[in-house]
C-alpha positions in Angstrom: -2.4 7.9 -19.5 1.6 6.7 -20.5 3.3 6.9 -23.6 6.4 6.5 -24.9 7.3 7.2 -28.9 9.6 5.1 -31.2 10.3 4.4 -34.3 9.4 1.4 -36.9 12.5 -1.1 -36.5 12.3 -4.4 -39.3 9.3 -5.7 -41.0 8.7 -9.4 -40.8 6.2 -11.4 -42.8 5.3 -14.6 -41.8 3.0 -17.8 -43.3 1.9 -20.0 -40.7 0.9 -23.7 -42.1 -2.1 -25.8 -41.4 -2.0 -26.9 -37.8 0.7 -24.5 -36.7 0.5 -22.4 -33.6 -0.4 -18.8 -33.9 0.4 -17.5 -30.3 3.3 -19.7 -30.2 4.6 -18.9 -33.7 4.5 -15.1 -33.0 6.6 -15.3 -29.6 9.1 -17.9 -31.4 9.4 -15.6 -34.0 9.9 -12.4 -31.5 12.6 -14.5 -29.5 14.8 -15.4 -32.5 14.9 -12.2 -34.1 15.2 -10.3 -30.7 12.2 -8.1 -31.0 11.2 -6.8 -28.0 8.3 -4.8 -28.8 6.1 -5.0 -31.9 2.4 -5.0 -33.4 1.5 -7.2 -36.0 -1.7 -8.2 -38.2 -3.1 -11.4 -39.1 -5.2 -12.8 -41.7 -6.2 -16.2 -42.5 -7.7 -19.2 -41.2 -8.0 -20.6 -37.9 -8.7 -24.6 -37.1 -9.5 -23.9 -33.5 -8.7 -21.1 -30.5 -9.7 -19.9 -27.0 -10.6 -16.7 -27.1 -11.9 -14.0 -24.1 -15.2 -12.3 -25.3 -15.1 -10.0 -22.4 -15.7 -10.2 -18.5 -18.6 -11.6 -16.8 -19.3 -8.0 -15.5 -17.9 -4.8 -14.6 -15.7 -5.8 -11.8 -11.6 -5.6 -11.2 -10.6 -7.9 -11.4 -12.4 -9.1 -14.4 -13.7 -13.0 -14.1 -13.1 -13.4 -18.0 -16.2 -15.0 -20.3 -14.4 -17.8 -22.5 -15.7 -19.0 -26.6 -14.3 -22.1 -28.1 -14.1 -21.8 -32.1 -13.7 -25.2 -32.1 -13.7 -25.4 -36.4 -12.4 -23.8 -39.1 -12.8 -20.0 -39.2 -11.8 -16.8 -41.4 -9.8 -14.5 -38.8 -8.3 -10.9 -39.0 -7.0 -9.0 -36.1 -4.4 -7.0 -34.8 -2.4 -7.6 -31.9 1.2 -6.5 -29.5 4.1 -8.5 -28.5 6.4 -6.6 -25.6 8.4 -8.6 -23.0 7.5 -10.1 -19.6 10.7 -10.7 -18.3 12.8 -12.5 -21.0 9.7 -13.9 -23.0 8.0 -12.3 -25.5 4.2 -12.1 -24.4 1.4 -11.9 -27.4 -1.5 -9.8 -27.1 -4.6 -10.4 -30.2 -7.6 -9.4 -30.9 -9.6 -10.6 -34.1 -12.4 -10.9 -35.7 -13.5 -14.5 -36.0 -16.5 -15.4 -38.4 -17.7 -18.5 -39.7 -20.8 -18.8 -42.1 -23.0 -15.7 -41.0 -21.5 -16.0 -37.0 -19.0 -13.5 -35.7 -17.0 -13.7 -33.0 -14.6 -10.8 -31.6 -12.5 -11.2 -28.7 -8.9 -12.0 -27.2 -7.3 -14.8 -28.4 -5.4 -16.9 -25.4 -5.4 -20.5 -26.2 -5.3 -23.3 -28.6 -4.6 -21.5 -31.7 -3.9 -23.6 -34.5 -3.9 -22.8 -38.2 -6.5 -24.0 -40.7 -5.0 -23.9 -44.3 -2.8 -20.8 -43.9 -2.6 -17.4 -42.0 -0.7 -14.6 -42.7 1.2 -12.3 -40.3 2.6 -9.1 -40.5 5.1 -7.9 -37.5 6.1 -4.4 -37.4 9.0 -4.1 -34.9 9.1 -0.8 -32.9 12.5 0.3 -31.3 13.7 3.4 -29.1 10.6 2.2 -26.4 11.1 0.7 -22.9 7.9 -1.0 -22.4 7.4 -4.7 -20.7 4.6 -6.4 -19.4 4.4 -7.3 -15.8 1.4 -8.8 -13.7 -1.0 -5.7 -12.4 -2.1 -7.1 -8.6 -4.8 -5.1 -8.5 -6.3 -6.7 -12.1 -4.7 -10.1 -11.5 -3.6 -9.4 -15.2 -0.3 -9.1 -17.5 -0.2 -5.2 -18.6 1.9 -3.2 -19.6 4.3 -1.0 -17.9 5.2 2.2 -19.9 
C-alpha cells in the first residue's frame, strides 16, 4: 500500500441539466478551476451511461463486463478526479436503480443527465498523485 495525506482545498457544487455530460462536466469543471486532485459525490438522474460491472474473471488484465442503462435512472455514487498528464481523468462508481433493478459499477461512457444531478467536488491539495497507464493491468491508475 501508498499513501500520501492532504488537506481539503475548495468546495464546488455543481447542477448538471437534462442531457448534460456527467464525465465530461466533472473534468471541464476540474480543468477550469485547476483542481488537480479531488473526490466528489453525485446524486440525481441519469438519461443513459456505460458502466463496467466488473471483469469477466479473475484475470490481469481484467477483460471488463459492460451494462447499458440505456433510460432514465436514480444514481448516487462517489468518485476521484487526479491528472493524467494535463487532463483531469474521472473515476465513478454509483449505484444505478430503476424500478426494483439495481445496478452498481464504473461509470465510463455515455453519461448524460436525465432531469438534474447534483455534484459535490471536494478538492484535496498538498498531494502529488496522477494517473498513468499500469502495463501490467492495461489500465489508468494511480501513481502515489
Amino acid at each position: 500500500m501508498k499513501y500520501q495525506t492532504g488537506s481539503i482545498g475548495r468546495v464546488v457544487v455543481a447542477k448538471f441539466e437534462d442531457n448534460d455530460d456527467i464525465l465530461a462536466g466533472l473534468a471541464d469543471i476540474a480543468l477550469k478551476e485547476g483542481i488537480r486532485a479531488a473526490s466528489f459525490h453525485l446524486v440525481g438522474g441519469m438519461r443513459e451511461g456505460g458502466i463496467v460491472v466488473g471483469p469477466e474473471t479473475d484475470t490481469i488484465p481484467p477483460t471488463p463486463v459492460w451494462r447499458t442503462l440505456g433510460q432514465a435512472h436514480e444514481v448516487v455514487g462517489f468518485g476521484t478526479i487526479f491528472m493524467q498528464g494535463e487532463t483531469p481523468k474521472v473515476h465513478f462508481h454509483g449505484a444505478f436503480g430503476k424500478h426494483d433493478m439495481v445496478k452498481m459499477g464504473c461509470l465510463r461512457e455515455k453519461s448524460s443527465t436525465f432531469l438534474v444531478l447534483e455534484a459535490v467536488i471536494i478538492e484535496i491539495t498538498g498531494v502529488s498523485v496522477t494517473r498513468e497507464l499500469d502495463p501490467v493491468s492495461n489500465m489508468i491508475l494511480l501513481k502515489i
